[in-house]
N, C-alpha and C positions, 0 to 999 in steps of 0.2 A: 448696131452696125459699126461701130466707131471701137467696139471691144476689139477687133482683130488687130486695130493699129496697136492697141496697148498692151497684148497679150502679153505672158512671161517668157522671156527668152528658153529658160526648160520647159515650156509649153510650145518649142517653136518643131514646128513639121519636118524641118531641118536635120537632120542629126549632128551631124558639125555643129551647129550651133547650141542643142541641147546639149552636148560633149562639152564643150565650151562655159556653158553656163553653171554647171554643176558646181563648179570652186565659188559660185556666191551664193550655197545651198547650206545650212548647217548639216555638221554631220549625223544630225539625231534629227534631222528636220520629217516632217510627215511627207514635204514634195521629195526628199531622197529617198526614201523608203517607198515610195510610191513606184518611183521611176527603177530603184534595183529588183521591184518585183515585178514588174509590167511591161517595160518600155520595150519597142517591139525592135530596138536596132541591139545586139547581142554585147557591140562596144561601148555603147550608152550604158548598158547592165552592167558590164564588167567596174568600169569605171566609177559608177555608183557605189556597186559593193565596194570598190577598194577606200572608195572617202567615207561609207557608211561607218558606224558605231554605235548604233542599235540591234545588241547582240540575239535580242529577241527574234528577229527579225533574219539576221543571219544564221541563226539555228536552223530556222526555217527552209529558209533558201539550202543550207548545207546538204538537207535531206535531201535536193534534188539530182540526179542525174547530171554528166558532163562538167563543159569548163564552168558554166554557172556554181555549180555545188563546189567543186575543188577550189576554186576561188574564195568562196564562203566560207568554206573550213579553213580556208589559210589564213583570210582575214579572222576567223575567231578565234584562232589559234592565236594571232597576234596583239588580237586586244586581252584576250585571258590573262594575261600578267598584269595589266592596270583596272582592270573591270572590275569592281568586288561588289555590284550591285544585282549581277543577276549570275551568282552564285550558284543558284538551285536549277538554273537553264544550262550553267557550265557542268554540272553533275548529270545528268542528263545525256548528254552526249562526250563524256572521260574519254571515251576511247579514243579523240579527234587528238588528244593533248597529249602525246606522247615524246612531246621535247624532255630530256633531262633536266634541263637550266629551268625550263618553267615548271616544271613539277616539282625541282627542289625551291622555286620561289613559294607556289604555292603550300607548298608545306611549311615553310618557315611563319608564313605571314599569319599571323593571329586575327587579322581582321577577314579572314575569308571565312566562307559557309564552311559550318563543321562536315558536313557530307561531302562535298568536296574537297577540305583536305583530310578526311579518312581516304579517299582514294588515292590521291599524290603519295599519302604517309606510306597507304598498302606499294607501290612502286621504288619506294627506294629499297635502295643497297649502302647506301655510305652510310657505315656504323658510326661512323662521327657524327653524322649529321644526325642520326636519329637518335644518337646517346642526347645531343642537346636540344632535339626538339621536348623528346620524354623529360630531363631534366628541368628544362626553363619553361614550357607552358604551363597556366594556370588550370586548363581541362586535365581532369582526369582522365578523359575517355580518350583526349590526345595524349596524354601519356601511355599511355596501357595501349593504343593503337601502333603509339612509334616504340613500344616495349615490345611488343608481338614480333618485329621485325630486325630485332638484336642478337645474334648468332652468339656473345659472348656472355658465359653464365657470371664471370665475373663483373663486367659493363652490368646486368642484370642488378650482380649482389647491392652495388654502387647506388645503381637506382630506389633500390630498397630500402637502401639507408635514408635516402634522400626523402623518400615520399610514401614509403610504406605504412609507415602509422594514419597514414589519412587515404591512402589510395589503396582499399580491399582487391581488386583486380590483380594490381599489381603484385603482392603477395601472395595474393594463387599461384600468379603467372610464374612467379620464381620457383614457386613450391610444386607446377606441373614441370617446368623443366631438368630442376631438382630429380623429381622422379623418371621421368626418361631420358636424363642423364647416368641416372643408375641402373634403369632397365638397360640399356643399350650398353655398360658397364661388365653388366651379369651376363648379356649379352655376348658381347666380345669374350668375357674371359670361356663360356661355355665355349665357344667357334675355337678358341685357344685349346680347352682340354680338349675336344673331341680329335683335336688335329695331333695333339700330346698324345692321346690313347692311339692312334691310329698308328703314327711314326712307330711306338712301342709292342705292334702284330710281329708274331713271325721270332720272336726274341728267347720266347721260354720254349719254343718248339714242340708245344701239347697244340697239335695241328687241329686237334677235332674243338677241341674248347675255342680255340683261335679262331678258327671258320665261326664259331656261332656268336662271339665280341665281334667280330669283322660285321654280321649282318647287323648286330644289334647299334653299333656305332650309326653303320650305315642309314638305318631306320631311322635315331636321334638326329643324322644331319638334314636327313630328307625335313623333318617339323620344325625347325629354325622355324622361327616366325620372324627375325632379323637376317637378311639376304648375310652372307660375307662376302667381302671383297674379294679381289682377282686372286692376290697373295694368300690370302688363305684358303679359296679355292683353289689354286693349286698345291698348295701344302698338305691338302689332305687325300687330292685325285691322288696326287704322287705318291704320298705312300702308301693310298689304299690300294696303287696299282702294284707297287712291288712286293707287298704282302700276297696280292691274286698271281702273281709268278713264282714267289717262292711257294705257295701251296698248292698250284700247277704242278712244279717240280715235283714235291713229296707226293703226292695224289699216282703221279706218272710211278715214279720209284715203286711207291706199293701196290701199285697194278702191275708192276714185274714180279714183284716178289709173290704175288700171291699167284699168278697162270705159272709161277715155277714149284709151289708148294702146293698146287691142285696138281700139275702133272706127277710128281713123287706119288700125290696121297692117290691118283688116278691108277697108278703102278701097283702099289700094294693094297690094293683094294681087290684087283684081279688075281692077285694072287690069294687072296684072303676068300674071294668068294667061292673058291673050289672046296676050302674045307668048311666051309660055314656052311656051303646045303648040303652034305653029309652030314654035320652036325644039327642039326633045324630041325630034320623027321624025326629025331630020336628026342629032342627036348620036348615035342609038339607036345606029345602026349603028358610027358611029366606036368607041364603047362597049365594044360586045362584041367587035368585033376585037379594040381593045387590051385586052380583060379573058384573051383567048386566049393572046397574047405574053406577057403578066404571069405566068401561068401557070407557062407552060413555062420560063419564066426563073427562078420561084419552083424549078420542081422542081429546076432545073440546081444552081443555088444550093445546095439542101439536101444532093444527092449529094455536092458536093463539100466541105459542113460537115462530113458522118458521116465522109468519107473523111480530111478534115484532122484530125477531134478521133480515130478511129481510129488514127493514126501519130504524132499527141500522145501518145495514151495507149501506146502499144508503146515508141516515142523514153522517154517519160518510165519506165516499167519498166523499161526496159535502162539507163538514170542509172541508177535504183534499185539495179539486181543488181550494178554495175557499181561503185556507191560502198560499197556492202554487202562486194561481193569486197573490196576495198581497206581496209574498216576494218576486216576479218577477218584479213585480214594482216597489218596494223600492230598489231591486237592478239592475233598470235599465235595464233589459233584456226583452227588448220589443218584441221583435218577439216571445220569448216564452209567455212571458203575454198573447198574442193573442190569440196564439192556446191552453192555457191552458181557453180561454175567451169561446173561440169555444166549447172544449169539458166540460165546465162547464154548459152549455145553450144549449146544446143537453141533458147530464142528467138530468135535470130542464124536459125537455117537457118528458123524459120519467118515473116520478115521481109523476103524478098527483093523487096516490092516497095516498101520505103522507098528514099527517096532514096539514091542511089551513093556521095553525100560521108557521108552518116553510117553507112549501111553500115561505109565505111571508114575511121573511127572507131573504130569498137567494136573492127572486126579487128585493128586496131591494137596497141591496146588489151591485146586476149587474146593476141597474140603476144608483146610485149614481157611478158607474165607467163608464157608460157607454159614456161618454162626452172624458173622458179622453181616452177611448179606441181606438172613435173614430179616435180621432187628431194622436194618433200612427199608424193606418191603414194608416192614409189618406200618412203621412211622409214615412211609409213604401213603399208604392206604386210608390210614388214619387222615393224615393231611388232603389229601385227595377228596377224602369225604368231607372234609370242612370248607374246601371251596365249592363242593357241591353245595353244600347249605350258604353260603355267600352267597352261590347264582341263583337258589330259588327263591332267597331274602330280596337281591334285587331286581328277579323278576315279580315280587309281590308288589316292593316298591312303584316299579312301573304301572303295575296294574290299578294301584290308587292315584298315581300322580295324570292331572286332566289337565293340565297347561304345556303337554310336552307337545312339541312339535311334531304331526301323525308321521312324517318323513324320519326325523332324527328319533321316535320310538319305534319307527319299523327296524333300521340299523343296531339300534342298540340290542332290541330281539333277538336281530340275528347273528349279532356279536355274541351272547349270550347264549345262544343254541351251538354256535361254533367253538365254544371253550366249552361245554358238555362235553361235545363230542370228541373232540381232544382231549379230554380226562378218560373218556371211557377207551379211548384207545391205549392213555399210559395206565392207566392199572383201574379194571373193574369194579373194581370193592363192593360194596353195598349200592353200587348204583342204583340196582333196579327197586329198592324200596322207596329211594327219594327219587325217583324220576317223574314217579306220578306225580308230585309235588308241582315240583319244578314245570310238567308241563302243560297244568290244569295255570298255574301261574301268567308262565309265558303266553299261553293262549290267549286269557283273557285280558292280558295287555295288551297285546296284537288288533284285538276287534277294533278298538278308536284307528287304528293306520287302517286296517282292513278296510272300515266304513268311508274315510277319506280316499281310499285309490280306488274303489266305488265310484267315489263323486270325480275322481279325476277321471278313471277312463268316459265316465257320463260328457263329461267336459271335453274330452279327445274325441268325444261321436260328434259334438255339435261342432267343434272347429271341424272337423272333416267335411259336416255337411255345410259350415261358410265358405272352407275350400271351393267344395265343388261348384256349389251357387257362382263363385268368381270364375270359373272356369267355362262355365255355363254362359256366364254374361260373353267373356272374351269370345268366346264359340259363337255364341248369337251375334255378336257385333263384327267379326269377321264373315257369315253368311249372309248377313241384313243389310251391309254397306254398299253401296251403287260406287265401288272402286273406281270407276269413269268421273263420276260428278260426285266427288267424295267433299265432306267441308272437313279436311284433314283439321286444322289447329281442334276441331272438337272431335274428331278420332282419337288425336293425340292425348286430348285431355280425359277419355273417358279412357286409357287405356293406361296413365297415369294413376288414375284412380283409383284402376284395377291393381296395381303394382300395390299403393299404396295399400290398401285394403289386405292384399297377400301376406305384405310384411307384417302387419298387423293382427293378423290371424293368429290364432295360442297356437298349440300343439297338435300333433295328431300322432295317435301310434306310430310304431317303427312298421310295421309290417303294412302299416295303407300310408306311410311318406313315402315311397318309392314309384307307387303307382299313382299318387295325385298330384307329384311334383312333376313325372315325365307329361303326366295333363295338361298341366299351366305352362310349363315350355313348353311341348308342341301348340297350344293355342296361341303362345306370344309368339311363337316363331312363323306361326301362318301369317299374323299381324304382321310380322315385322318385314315377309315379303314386300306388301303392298309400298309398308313404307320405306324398305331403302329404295324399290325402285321409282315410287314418287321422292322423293330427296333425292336422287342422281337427276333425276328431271328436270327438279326446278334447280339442283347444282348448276346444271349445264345450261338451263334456259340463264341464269343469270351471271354465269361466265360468259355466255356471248354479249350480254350484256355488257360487261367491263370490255371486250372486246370492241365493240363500237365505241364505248364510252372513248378507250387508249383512240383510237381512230381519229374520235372529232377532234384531238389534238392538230392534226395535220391540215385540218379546213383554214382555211385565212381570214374567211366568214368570221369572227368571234361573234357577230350578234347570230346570226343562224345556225351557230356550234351549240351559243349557249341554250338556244328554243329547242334545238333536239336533246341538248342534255336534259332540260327538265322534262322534254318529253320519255326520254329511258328514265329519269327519277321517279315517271307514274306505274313505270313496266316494271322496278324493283318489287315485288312481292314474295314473301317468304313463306312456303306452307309448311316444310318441315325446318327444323335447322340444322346443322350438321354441327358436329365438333366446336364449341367453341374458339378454341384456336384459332378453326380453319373458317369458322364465319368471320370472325375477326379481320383475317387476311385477304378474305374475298370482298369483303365490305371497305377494306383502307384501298385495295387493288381499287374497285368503281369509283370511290370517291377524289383520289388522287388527280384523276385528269379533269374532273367537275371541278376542284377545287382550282385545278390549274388553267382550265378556261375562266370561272369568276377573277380570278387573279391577272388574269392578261386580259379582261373587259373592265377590270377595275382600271387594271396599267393605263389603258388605250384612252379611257373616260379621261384619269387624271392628263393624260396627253394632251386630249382636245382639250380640255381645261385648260391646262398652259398654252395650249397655239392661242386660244383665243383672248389668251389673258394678255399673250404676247401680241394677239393682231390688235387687242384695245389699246393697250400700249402703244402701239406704234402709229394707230388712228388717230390717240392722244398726241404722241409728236405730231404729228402729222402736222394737228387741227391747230397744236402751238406755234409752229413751225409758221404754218398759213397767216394765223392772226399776228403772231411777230413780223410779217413780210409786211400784213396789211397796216399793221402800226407803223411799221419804216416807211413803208411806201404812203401813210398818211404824214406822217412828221418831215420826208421829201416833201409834198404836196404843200404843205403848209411853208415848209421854208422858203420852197420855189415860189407861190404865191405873197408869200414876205417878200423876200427878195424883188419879186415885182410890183409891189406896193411901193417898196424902198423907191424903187426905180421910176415907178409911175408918178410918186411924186415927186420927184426930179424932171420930170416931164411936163407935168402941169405946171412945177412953178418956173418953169425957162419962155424964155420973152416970144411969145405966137400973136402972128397977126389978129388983127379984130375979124376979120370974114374967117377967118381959119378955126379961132374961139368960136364963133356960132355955131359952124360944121361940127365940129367936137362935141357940143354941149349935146345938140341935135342926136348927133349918133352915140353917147354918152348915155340920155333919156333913154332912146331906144333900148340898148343891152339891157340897159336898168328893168326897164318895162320888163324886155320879154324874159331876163331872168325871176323876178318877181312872178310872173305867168307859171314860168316853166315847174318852181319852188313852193307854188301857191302860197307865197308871201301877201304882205297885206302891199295895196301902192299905195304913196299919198295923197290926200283928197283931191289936190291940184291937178292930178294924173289921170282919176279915174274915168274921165271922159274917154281920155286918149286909151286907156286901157280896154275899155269895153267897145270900142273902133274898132282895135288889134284883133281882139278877142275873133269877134265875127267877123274878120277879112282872115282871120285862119282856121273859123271851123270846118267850113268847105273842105281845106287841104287834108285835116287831120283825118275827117271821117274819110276820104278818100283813101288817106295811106291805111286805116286801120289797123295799126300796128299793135300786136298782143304786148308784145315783150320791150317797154320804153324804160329808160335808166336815167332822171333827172340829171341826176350826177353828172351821167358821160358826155351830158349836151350842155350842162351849164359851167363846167370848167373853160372849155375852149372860150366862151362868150366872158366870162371872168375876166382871161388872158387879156382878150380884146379892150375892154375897156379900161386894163391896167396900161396897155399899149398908145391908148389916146393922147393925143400932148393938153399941152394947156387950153382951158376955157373960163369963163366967168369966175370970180370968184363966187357967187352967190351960188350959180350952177354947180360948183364944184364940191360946195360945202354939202347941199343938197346931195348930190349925189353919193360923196366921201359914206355919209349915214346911211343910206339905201344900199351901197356895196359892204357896209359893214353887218349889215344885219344877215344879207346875203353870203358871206364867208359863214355866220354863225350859222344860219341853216345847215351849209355845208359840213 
C-alpha cells in the first residue's frame, strides 16, 4: 500500500515528471531502454532515445516507422563514431551511415569490426586517404580492400613495393589492372585506327573497293567491346559521313553517264537490228548443221578420252604390281612377291587389248623373273610342308598331354586348325597326304575339352533348373502373401534371400539367359509393387509422425508434450526402409523436437530445482533472520530485566517504612509463589502450605477459562517486572526471595 508513496519518479503516471526524471537514468540503463521502447507519451520516447546509448536497442527502434525511427537512426548515427562495441549491429544497418566525416573515421580506426570497415573503405574516394589506409594497416584484407579503391596504377605500383611480397592479393590486384590497363590501351589505339582508316575513304578514288572498307570498318566499330568517347564518336560519324557524300556524288555522276551510254547504245542497236534479221535466216541454217558435226565430233572425242584414260589406268596398275613385285624381292618378302606374281599375270590376260609394245613389256618382264619365282614357290612349298608336320607334331603333343586345361586345349585346337587352314590357302602342297595325320591327331586331342563342355553344358541345365526353382519360389511368394496383413520385415527377408541365391547361381546358356532373366525380373518387379507401395505408406504414416512430433513443440504443457512424445515413440515402426540417407533424415527430422522437449523438461526441472533451492535459501534466511531477532529480543529481555534487577535493588535497599516492608514482603511471597506455579518450579518447604492453598483457590478459575493455547513465558515476565518494582522489605524476606527470583530468571 505504501509502495505508491515510494514509487520511481520515471515510474510516475505524469509524463512531465517521467520527462523530468530521465537525466538520473543511466544511458545504457534497462529503465531507459524500457521506457524508449514503450512509454506511451511520444515526448517521453523521444527524449529517451536521445539520452539512450544502447545501440542494440536503437537499431531496433530505427526499423520502425515515423519520428520514432528517424530519431533512432540519427541517434545511431551519432554514437557510430564512438561505439566500437557493437560493430557487427553497425554493419547491419551501413546504409544509415552515410556522413563523409564518419565513414572516413570509420575507416581509419583499426579498432572497428573488419566488416564494417570494409564497407566505409568500399565508400571512399580520397585517394589519399586510401593510399594510407592500404599503406599503414597491418590486415591484409584492409589493404587489398582500400587497394580495390585506388584509380592510380602508379599509387598501386608504390603499394607493391610496399607490401607485395607478403600481400598475394595485392599483386593480382596490380597485375589485373596492369592488364586492363593494356586491354583498354589496345583498346583506344584500335577506336584511333578505325577513326585513321575512316578519315582515309574516298582518297584513292577506287569507289567500289571503298564502298566495301567503308562497310567493313563500319562492322569492326559496331563490335568495340570498349564504348568510345564523344570525340571519337564524332570523328569517325564525320568522316564516315563525308566519305557516304562523296560516293553519293560518284554513284549520281555514273548513273548519268550510264542512261547517256544506254541511249547511244539504244540508238544503234535499232539500227543494227534491221540488218541482223536479214542476216539470222541465212546463218540459221549454217548453224545447225554445224551444231550436228560438233556433236558427233564431241561424242567421237569423248569414246576415245574413257578409252585412253581406261589403258592409263590398267598401263598405270601393271607399273604398280610390277614395281611392287620388284621391291618385294629386293626386300626379300617372298611370299608376297608371289601373290603379287599371281595377281600381276591375271591382269596381263585381262588386258589384251592394250597396245602390243607394252603388252610386251610386261611379258618381258615376267619372264625374266619367272626362274626366280619359280625356286621361291618350289622353297615355299617345301617350307609350307614343314609347318604342316610342326602342327601335327603339336597336335600329337596335345593329344598325350592330360594336365592341359579342357578350355585352354580346346583354343589351342583351334588355333592349330586355323594355321592349317591358312597354309592350305597360301600354297596347297602336299597337304592332302598329311592332313589325315594332323586330323586323326587334333581329334583326339579335342575329346578331354569335348568331354569337359559335356559336363559344362550338364552344369548350365542344372543352374537353369536353380534358376527357375528361384523364380518359382518369388512367383509363389508374390501369389501366397495376404498383401493386407503382410509381415513385410520376412517378405523382405525371403525375397533377400531370393536375390541372394540368383547371384549365386553358376551359368546358364546364352540362349535360356535371356528368357530366365526377364522371369526373375518380372517376378521381382511384381514384388516390388507391393513393396514401394507399402514403403510410401509407412513413409507417410511416419512423416505425419515427425509432423506432430515438430507440433508438440508449441504446447506449453512440457510434462503432457513429453507423454504424447513417448506416446508417437510407440507409433514409430518401420516395415520397410527406404534409402538409407533418407531414413537417416526422417529419423534425425522426429527425434530433433523429442530431443528438444526432454531438453526444455530437463531446463524447467533444473529450474524448479534452483527456485526451490532458492525458496530454502531464503527460508534459511528467513529462520536466521527470526532466530537473530529472537536472540536480540532475548539479550533486550535480559538486559531490561538486568537493568531492573540493578534498579530493584536500589529499591529495596532505600529506607521503607516497617508496615510498608510487611506489605512488600507479603506481595513479594505472593509473585514468588505464583511464578513458581506458573514455571512448575519447585517452592520452598516453608511455602508449601501456602502453595497448595493457591493452588486450589485457582483451579476453579482455570478449568473454567480452559484455555488450549497458554505461554508461561508471556504471563511470567509482566509478574518478574513486578516484583523487580517492589521497594524494600526484610532483609531475611528479601534474601529469601533474591534466590527464588533467581532460579526463576534461570527457568526463563
Amino acid at each position: 500500500m505504501l509502495g505508491k508513496f515510494f514509487k520511481p519518479k520515471w515510474q510516475s503516471n505524469d509524463a512531465s515528471v517521467r520527462l523530468k526524471a530521465l537525466s538520473t537514468l543511466a544511458s545504457d540503463s534497462v529503465e531507459l531502454i524500457k521506457i524508449a521502447q514503450s512509454d506511451p507519451d511520444s515526448d517521453v520516447r523521444m527524449e529517451a532515445i536521445t539520452r539512450l546509448s544502447h545501440l542494440p536497442t536503437l537499431v531496433q527502434l530505427g526499423h520502425t516507422s515515423g519520428s520514432i525511427g528517424e530519431r533512432s537512426r540519427q541517434r545511431v548515427i551519432g554514437l557510430a563514431a564512438t561505439d566500437h562495441h557493437h560493430d557487427h549491429v553497425l554493419a547491419d544497418v551501413f546504409h544509415w551511415l552515410q556522413n563523409p566525416a564518419l565513414l572516413r573515421s570509420i575507416s581509419r580506426d583499426t579498432l572497428r569490426g573488419v566488416k564494417l570497415r570494409h564497407q566505409a573503405i568500399a565508400k571512399l574516394d580520397d585517394q589519399e586517404l586510401l593510399f594510407n589506409i592500404a599503406s599503414s594497416d597491418a590486415s591484409k584484407e584492409i589493404q587489398y580492400i582500400a587497394a580495390k579503391q585506388i584509380h592510380s596504377l602508379e599509387t598501386l605500383q608504390r603499394l607493391e613495393k610496399l607490401h607485395g611480397k607478403n600481400n598475394k592479393r595485392l599483386r593480382q590486384l596490380l597485375k589485373e589492372r596492369l592488364d586492363t590497363q593494356q586491354q583498354q590501351q589496345q583498346q583506344q589505339d584500335l577506336i584511333n585506327g578505325l577513326c585513321a582508316d575512316a578519315e582515309t575513304l574516298g582518297k584513292a578514288a577506287t569507289w567500289e573497293q571503298e564502298k566495301t572498307r567503308a562497310k567493313v570498318l563500319e562492322q569492326r566499330w559496331q563490335k568495340l567491346t570498349t564504348p568510345p568517347n564523344a570525340a571519337q564518336q564524332q570523328r569517325f560519324q564525320q568522316a564516315h559521313t563525308q566519305f557516304q557524300q562523296q560516293l553519293t556524288a560518284w554513284e549520281s555522276a555514273q548513273q548519268q553517264r550510264a542512261q547517256q551510254l544506254a541511249a547511244q547504245a539504244q540508238e544503234q542497236a535499232q539500227l543494227q537490228s534491221a540488218a541482223a534479221a536479214q542476216a539470222e535466216a541465212a546463218a540459221q541454217t549454217a548453224r545447225e548443221q554445224q551444231e550436228r558435226e560438233q556433236q558427233a565430233q564431241a561424242e567421237e572425242r569423248k569414246r576415245r578420252q574413257q578409252q585412253q584414260a581406261q589403258q592409263a589406268e590398267i598401263l598405270q596398275s601393271l607399273h604398280d604390281s610390277q614395281q611392287q613385285l620388284e621391291a618385294q624381292l629386293e626386300a626379300e618378302q617372298y611370299g608376297e612377291a608371289i601373290e603379287t606374281h599371281k595377281t600381276l599375270t591375271a591382269q596381263l590376260k585381262n588386258a589384251a587389248f592394250l597396245p602390243s609394245r607394252d603388252l610386251a613389256f610386261f611379258q618381258r618382264r615376267l619372264q625374266a623373273l619367272a626362274p626366280v619365282l619359280r625356286e621361291l614357290q618350289d622353297w615355299r612349298r617345301w617350307g609350307t610342308d614343314q609347318v604342316r608336320k610342326q602342327l601335327i607334331e603339336t597336335a600329337e603333343n596335345l593329344r598325350t598331354d592330360a594336365d592341359l586345361d579342357p578350355q585352354e586345349r580346346a583354343k589351342k585346337i583351334h588355333s592349330l586348325r586355323e594355321e592349317w587352314r591358312k597354309l592350305s590357302t597360301i600354297e596347297p602342297g602336299q597337304q592332302r597326304a598329311l592332313w589325315k595325320a594332323f586330323d586323326e591327331n587334333a581329334t583326339a586331342a579335342y575329346e578331354p575339352s569335348k568331354q569337359y563342355f559335356v559336363e559344362q553344358a550338364q552344369q548350365r541345365e542344372a543352374h537353369l533348373a536353380q534358376r527357375q526353382a528361384i523364380c518359382s519360389q518369388l512367383e509363389a511368394l508374390n501369389t501366397d502373401t495376404d498383401w493386407q496383413n503382410a509381415e513385410w520385415r520376412g517378405v523382405q527377408a525371403d525375397i533377400n534371400q531370393c536375390r541372394k541365391q540368383w547371384k549365386e547361381a553358376g551359368t546358364v546358356g546364352h540362349k535360356d539367359w535371356k528368357s530366365i532373366n526377364e522371369r526373375f525380373n518380372a517376378a521381382m518387379d511384381a514384388l516390388e509393387t507391393h513393396l514401394k507401395a507399402e514403403r510410401t505408406r509407412n513413409w507417410q504414416a511416419r512423416t505425419q509422425l515427425v509432423e506432430q512430433a515438430q507440433a508438440l513443440l508449441a504446447l506449453s504443457d512440457t510434462a503432457h508434450a513429453i507423454e504424447q512424445a513417448k506416446a508417437l515413440q510407440t507409433e514409430w515402426h518401420i516395415t520397410l526402409t527406404s534409402r538409407p540417407s533418407d531414413e537417416q533424415r526422417l529419423w534425425k527430422q522426429f527425434r530433433e523436437p523429442m530431443d528438444a522437449l526432454f531438453a526444455r523438461a530437463r531446463d524447467e526441472r533444473q529450474q524448479q530445482h534452483q527456485e526451490r533451492n532458492a525458496q530454502a535459501a531464503e527460508e534459511a534466511r528467513q529462520a536466521d533472520e527470526q532466530r537473530q531477532r529472537q536472540v536480540e529480543q532475548a539479550q533486550q529481555r535480559i538486559a531490561a530485566m538486568n537493568a531492573l534487577a540493578e534498579q530493584s535493588t536500589l529499591n529495596k535497599q532505600s529506607d521503607t517504612p516497617a508496615d510498608e516492608q510487611i506489605a512488600n514482603r507479603t506481595q513479594g511471597e505472593l509473585l514468588c509463589l505464583q511464578l513458581e506455579i506458573l514455571l512448575g518450579l519447585e517452592t520452598p518447604a516453608e511455602f508449601q502450605a501456602t502453595r497448595l492453598k493457591y493452588q486450589v483457590a485457582q483451579l476453579s478459575e482455570t478449568m473454567r477459562s480452559r484455555k488450549d493455547t497458554y505461554n508461561p513465558a508471556e504471563h511470567a515476565l509482566p509478574m518478574l517486572k513486578q516484583w523487580y518494582a517492589i521497594g524494600g522489605m526484610p532483609a531475611t524476606a528479601l534474601a529469601s526471595q533474591t534466590a527464588r527470583i533467581e532460579k526463576i530468571r534461570a527457568a526463563l
